[in-house]
C-alpha positions as CSV (number, residue, x, y, z in Angstrom):
1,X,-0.1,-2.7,-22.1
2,X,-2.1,-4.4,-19.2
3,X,0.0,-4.8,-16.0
4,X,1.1,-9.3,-15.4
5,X,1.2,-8.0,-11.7
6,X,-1.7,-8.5,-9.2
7,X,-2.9,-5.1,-7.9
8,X,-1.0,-3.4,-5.0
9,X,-1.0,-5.3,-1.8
10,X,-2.8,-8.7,-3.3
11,X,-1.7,-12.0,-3.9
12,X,-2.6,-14.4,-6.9
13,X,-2.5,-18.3,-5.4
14,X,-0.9,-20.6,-7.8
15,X,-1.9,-23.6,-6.9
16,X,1.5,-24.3,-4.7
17,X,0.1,-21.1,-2.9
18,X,-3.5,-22.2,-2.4
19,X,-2.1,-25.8,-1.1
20,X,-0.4,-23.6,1.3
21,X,-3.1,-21.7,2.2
22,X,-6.0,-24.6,2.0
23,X,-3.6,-25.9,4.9
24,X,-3.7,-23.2,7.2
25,X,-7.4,-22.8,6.7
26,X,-7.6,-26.8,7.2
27,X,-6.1,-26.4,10.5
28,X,-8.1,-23.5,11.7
29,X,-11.5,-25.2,11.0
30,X,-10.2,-28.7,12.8
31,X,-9.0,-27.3,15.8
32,X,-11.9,-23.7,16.2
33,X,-14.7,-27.0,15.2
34,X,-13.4,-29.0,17.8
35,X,-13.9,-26.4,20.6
36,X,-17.6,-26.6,19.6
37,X,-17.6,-23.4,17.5
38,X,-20.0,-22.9,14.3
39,X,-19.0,-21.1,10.9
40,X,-20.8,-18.6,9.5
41,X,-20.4,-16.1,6.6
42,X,-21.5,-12.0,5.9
43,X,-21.0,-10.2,2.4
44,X,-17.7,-8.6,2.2
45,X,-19.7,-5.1,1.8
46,X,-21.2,-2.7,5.0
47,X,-22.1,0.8,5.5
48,X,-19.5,2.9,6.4
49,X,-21.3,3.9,9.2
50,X,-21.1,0.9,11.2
51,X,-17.1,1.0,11.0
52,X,-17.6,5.0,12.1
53,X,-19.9,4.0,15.2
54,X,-16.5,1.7,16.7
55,X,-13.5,0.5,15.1
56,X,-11.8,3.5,15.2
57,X,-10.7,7.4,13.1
58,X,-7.4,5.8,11.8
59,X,-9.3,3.3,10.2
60,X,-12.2,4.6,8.9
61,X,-10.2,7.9,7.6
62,X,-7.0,6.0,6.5
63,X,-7.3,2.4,6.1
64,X,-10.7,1.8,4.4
65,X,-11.8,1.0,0.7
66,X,-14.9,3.2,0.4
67,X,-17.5,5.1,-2.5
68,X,-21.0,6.0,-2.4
69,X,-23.0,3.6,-4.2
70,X,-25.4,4.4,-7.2
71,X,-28.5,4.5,-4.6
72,X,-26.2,7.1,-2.6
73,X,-25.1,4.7,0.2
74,X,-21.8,5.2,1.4
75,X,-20.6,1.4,1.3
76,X,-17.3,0.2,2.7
77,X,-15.3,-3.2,1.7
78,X,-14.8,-4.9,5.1
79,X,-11.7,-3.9,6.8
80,X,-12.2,-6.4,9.7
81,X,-15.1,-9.1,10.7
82,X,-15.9,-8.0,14.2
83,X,-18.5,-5.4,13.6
84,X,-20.0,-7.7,11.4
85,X,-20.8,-10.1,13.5
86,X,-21.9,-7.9,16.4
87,X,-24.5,-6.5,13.9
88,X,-25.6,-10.6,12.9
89,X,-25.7,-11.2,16.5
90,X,-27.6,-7.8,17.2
91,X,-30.0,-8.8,14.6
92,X,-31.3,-12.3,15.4
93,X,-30.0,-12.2,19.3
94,X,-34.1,-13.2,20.0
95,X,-34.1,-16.3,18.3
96,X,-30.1,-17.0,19.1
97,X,-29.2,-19.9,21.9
98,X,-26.9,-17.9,23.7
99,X,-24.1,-18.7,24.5
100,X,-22.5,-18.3,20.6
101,X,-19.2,-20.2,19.3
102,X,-18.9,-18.6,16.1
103,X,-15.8,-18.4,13.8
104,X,-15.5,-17.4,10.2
105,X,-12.5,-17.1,7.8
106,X,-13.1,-13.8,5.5
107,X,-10.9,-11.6,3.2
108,X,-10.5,-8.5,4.1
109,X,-8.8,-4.8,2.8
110,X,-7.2,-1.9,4.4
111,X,-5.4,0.7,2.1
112,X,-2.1,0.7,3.6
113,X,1.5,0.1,3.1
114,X,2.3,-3.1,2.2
115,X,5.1,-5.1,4.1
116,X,6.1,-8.1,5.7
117,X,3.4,-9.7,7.4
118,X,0.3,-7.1,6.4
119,X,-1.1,-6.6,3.3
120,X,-4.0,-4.7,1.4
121,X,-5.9,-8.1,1.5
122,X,-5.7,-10.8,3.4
123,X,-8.1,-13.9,5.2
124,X,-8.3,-14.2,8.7
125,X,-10.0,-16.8,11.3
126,X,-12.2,-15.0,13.4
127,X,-13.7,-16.7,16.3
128,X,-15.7,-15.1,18.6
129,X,-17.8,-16.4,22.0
130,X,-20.8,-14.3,22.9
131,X,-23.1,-14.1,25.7
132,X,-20.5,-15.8,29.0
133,X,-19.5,-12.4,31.0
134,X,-16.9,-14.8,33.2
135,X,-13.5,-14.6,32.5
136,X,-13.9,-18.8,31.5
137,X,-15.0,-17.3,27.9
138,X,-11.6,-15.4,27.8
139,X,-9.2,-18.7,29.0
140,X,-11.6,-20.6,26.3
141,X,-10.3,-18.3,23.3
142,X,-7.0,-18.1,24.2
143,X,-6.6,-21.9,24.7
144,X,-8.2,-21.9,21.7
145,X,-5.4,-20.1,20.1
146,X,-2.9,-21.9,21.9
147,X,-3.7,-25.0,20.7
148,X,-4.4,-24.1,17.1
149,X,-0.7,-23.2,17.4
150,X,0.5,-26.6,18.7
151,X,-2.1,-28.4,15.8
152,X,0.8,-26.2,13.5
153,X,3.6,-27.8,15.0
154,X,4.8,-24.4,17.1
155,X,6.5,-25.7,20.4
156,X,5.9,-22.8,23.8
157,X,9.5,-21.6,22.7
158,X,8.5,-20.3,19.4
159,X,5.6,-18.3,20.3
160,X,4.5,-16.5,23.5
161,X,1.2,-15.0,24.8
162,X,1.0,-11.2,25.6
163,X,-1.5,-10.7,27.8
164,X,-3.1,-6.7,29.2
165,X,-6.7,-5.4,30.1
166,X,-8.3,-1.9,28.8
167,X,-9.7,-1.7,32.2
168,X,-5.8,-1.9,33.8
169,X,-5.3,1.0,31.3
170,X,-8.6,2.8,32.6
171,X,-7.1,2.4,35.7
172,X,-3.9,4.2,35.1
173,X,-6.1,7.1,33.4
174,X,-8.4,7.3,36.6
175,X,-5.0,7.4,39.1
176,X,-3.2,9.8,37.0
177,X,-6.2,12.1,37.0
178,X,-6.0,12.2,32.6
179,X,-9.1,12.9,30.6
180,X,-10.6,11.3,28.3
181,X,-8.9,12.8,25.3
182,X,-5.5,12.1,26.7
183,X,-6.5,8.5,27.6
184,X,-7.9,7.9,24.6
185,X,-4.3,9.2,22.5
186,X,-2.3,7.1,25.2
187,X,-3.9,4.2,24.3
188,X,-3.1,4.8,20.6
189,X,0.1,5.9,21.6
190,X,1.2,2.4,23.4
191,X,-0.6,0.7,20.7
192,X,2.1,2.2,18.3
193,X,4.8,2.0,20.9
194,X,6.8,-1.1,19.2
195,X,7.1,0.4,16.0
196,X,8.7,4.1,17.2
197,X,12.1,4.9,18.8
198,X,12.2,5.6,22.4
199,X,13.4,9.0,21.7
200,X,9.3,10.0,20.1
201,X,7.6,7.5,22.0
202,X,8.9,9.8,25.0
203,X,8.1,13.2,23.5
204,X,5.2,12.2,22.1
205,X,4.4,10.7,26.2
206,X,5.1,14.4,27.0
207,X,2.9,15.7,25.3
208,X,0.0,13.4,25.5
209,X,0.5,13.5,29.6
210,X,1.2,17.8,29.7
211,X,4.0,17.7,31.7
212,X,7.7,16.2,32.0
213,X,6.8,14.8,35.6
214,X,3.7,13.0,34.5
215,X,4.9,11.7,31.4
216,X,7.6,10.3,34.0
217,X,5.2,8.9,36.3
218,X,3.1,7.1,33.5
219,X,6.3,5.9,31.7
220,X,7.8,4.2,35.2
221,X,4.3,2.5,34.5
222,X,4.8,1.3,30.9
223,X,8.0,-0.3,32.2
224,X,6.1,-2.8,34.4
225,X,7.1,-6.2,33.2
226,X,4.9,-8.1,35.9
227,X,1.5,-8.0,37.5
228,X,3.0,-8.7,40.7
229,X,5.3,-5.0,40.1
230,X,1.6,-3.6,39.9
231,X,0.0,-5.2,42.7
232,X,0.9,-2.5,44.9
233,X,-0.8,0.9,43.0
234,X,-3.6,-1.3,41.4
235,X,-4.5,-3.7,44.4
236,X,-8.4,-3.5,44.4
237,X,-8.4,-2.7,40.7
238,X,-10.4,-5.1,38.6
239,X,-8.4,-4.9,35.7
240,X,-5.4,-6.9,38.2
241,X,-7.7,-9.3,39.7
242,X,-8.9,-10.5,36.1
243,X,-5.8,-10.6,34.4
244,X,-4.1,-12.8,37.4
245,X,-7.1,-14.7,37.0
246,X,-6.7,-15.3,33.6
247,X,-3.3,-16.1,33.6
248,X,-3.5,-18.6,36.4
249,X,-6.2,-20.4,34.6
250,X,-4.4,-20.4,31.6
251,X,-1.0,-22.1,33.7
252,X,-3.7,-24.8,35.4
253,X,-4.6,-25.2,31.5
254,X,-0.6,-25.8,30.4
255,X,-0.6,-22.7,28.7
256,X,2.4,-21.6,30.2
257,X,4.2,-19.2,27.6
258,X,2.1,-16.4,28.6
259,X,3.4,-12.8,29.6
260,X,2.1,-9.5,30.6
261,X,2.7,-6.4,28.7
262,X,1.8,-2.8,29.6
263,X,1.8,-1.8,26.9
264,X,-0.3,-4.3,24.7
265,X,-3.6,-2.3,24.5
266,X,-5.0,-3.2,20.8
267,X,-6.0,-0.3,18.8
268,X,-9.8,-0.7,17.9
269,X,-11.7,1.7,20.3
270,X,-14.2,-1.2,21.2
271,X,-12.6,-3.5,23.5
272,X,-13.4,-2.8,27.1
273,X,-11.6,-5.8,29.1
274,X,-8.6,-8.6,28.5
275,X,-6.8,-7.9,25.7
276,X,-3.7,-10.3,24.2
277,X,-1.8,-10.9,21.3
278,X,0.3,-14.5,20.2
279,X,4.0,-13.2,18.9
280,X,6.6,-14.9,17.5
281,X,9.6,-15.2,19.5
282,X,12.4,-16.3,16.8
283,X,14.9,-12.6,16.0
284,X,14.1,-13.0,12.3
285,X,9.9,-12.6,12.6
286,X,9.5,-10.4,15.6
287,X,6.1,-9.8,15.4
288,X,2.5,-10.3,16.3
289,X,0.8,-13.6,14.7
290,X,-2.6,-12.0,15.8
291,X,-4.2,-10.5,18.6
292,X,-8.1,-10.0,20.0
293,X,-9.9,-9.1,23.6
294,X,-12.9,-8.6,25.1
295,X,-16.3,-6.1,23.6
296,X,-18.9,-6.3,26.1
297,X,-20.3,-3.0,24.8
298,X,-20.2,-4.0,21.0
299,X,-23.7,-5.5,20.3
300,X,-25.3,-2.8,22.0
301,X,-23.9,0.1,19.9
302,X,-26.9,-1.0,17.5
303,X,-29.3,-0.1,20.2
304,X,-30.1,-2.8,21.8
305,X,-29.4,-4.7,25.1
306,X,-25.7,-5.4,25.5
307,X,-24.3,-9.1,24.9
308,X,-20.7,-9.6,26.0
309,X,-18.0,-11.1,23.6
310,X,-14.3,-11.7,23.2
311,X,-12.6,-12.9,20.0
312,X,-9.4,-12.3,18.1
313,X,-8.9,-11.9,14.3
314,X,-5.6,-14.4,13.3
315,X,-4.1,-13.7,9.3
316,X,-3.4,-16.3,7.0
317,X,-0.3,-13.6,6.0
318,X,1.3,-13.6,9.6
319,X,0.6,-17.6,9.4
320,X,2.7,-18.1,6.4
321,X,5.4,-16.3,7.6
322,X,5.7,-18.0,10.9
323,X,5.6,-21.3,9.5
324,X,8.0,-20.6,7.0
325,X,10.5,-19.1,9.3
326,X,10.2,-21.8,12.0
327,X,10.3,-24.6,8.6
328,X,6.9,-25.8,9.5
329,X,5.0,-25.7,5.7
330,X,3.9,-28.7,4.4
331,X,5.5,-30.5,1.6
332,X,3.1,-29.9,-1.8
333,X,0.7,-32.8,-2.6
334,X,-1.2,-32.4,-5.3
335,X,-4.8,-33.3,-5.3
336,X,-4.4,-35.8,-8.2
337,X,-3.4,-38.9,-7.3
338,X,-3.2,-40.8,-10.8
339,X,-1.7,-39.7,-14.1
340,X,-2.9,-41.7,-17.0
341,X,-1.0,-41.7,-20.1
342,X,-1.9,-43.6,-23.3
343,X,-0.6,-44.4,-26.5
344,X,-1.8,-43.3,-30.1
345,X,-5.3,-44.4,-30.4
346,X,-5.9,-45.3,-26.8
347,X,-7.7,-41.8,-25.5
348,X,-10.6,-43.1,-25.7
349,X,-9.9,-46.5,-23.2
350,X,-7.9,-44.1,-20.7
351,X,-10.5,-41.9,-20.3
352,X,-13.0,-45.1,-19.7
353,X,-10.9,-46.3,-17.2
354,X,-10.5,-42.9,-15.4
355,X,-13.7,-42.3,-15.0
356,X,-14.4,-45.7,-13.0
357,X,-11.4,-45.2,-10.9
358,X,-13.3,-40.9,-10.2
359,X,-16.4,-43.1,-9.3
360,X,-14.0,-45.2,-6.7
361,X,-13.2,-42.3,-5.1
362,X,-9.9,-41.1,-6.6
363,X,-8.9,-38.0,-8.4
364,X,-7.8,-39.3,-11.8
365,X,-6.3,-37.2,-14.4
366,X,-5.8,-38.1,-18.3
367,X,-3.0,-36.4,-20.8
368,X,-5.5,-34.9,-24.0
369,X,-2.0,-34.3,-25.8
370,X,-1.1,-37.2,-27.7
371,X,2.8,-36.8,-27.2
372,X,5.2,-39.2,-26.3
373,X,4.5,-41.6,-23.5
374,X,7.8,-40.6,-22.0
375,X,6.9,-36.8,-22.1
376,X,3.6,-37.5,-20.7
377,X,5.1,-38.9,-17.7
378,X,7.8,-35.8,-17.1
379,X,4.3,-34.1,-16.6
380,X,3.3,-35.7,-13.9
381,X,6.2,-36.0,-12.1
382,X,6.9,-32.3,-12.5
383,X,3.5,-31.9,-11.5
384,X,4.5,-34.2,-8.4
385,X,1.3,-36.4,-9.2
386,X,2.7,-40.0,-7.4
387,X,1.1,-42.2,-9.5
388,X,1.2,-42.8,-13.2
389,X,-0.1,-45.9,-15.5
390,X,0.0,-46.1,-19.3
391,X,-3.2,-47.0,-21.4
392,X,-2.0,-49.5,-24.9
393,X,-3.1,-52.6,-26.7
394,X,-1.5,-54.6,-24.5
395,X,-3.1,-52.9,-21.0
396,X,-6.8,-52.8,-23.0
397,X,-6.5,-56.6,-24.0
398,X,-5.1,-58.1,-20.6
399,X,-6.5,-56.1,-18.2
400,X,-3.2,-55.8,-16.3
401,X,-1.8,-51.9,-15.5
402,X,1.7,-51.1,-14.5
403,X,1.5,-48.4,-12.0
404,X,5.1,-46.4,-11.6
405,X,5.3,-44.6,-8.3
406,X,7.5,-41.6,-9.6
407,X,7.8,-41.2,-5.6
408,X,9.8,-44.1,-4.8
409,X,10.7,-45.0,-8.5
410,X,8.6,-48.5,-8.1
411,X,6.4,-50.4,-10.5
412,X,3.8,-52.6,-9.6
413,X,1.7,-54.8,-12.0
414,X,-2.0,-54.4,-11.1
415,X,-5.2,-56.3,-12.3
416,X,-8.1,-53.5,-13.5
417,X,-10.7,-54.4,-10.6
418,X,-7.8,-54.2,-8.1
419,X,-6.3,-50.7,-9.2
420,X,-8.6,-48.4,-6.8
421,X,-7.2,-50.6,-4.3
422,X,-3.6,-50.1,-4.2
423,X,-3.4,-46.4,-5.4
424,X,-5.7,-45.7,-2.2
């Protein structure tokens, strides 16, 4: 017998579900268009190589939906949009305007466990600004995020900003005198740090750093709560002066719920500066919204001149589940806004008069069942359509309509020429 259920990890969307989800997507395009940014689209497949070149092992090896095509390709479903659009930029960066205000909204897959807030497939806004090497590109993105928060309804105490820099984390490799294989597993490590206990986060900083006194040094370091604790070991570090940067930009900006985090580093291997995630503060959703930094050294894995970037990746799944825990869906509207229902005989006259009100501009809807009259308008007002009118002898000779708002259980007698008028 053929499975009723979805497979693993994806959603169907009912049409309560895509309301929902047309709604977040709404909002993302409103507030990312209104910061000047452009939309654009790739096909959900890419070789496997380019994921190889930089998102990262676990991903590639773990997380992605691959085969070998019947031309012998080895072809992966996108598991993220970013190395997509470094190879669109890469591609036409001689006839781009630079600088670049892109955003998309993809579906995605990773094979992974699925859980609260992370599925096998999900959508996600990307935006992304290429070509500004100042630090204004990296303000512009997170107030970008901010305010797509606020355009939600989030107030500053429902959500914060965690803000770090790989080149703060660079630092702490250079100082501590690790190599390049043990900076490289600390960074995963600390990307992983929130979801292990303290007792293996702490071996596992053993044995990345080779010794107890080490592991000691660099885990006084993790502990750091403030850039100004920092100021002291990292003074002439770059990775300080940016963030401070950034963050008092961001406070001249009213962007105040912003907070550094040592250990924030974002596990893709291709972000080389500011990195930050948006979390949800409330104890019953403690998690990260979304999160994104800076690639300078993206574009030019395809081999040619570098063009900086900075973006972040935000799911619809994390979306949902912040808006529904901090009550902030939208009530269900339906995209029809009149129900007609007719009596024996009278298809044919309802279906005349729909289609003038369609070419008025309103999304009109006609019962092809022939029931009861009172059993046609149960269906609309389970189907929470507001307006319903009945079609008879009576309506067809006189030209007179009685339009019931099931909303506020009104009726209103309407004239035929005047009907597009009041349902509007």
């Amino acid at each position: 017998m053929l499975s009723l259920e979805p497979y693993k990890g994806t959603r169907d969307f009912y049409p309560q579900d895509q309301f929902i989800q047309n709604y977040i997507f709404g909002i993302w395009k409103k507030v990312a268009e209104s910061y000047g940014f452009s939309e654009y689209h790739a096909s959900i497949l890419e070789e496997t190589e380019l994921y190889k070149a930089k998102s990262g092992e676990e991903i590639v090896n773990e997380q992605t939906y691959s085969f070998t095509d019947r031309g012998g390709r080895e072809v992966t479903i996108r598991p993220e949009m970013t190395p997509t659009v470094a190879r669109m930029v890469a591609q036409k960066r001689k006839e781009l305007t630079f600088p670049l205000r892109w955003y998309s909204i993809p579906n995605l897959f990773r094979y992974e466990r699925p859980q609260r807030g992370r599925l096998r497939e999900h959508w996600q806004l990307n935006c992304d600004i290429f070509g500004v090497d100042s630090l204004e590109a990296d303000v512009e993105i997170i107030s970008l995020a901010y305010d797509i928060m606020k355009a939600f309804g989030a107030t500053d105490e429902q959500f914060e900003i965690r803000l770090n820099s790989r080149k703060l984390l660079n630092a702490t490799a250079r100082i501590h005198k690790l190599s390049s294989d043990q900076e490289y597993h600390l960074t995963k490590l600390l990307d992983k740090s929130d979801k292990m206990s303290a007792e293996d986060f702490s071996a596992k900083l053993v044995e990345i750093a080779g010794s107890r006194d080490k592991a000691k040094e660099l885990d006084k370091l993790i502990r750091t709560t403030s850039l100004a604790e920092l100021s002291h070991e990292f003074q002439n570090d770059e990775g300080i002066k940016q963030l401070t940067m950034v963050y008092q930009r961001l406070l001249s900006k009213g962007v105040a719920n912003v907070k550094f985090k040592y250990t924030l580093a974002r596990g893709l291997d291709y972000y080389t500066g500011t990195v930050f995630e948006l979390y949800d503060t409330d104890s019953k959703n403690p998690r990260a919204l979304f999160g994104g930094g800076r690639y300078d050294d993206l574009v030019g894995i395809f081999g040619v001149e570098k063009v900086s970037g900075i973006g972040f990746g935000w799911g619809d799944v994390t979306t949902r589940d912040f808006l529904e825990t901090h009550h902030l869906l939208p009530e269900y509207r339906p995209p029809v806004r009149l129900y007609v229902a007719h009596l024996d005989n009278y298809i044919e006259a309802a279906n005349q008069l729909a289609t003038e009100l369609r070419r008025q501009g309103l999304n009109v809807a006609v019962d092809l069942t022939g029931r009861k009259v009172s059993q046609q308008v149960k269906t609309a007002d389970r189907d929470k359509i507001p307006y319903v009118l009945v079609v008879g002898e009576e309506e067809v000779k006189t030209g007179k309509f009685k339009v019931k708002n099931l909303v506020k259980s009104t009726e209103t007698e309407v004239e035929r020429q005047n009907l597009a008028d009041l349902l509007k």
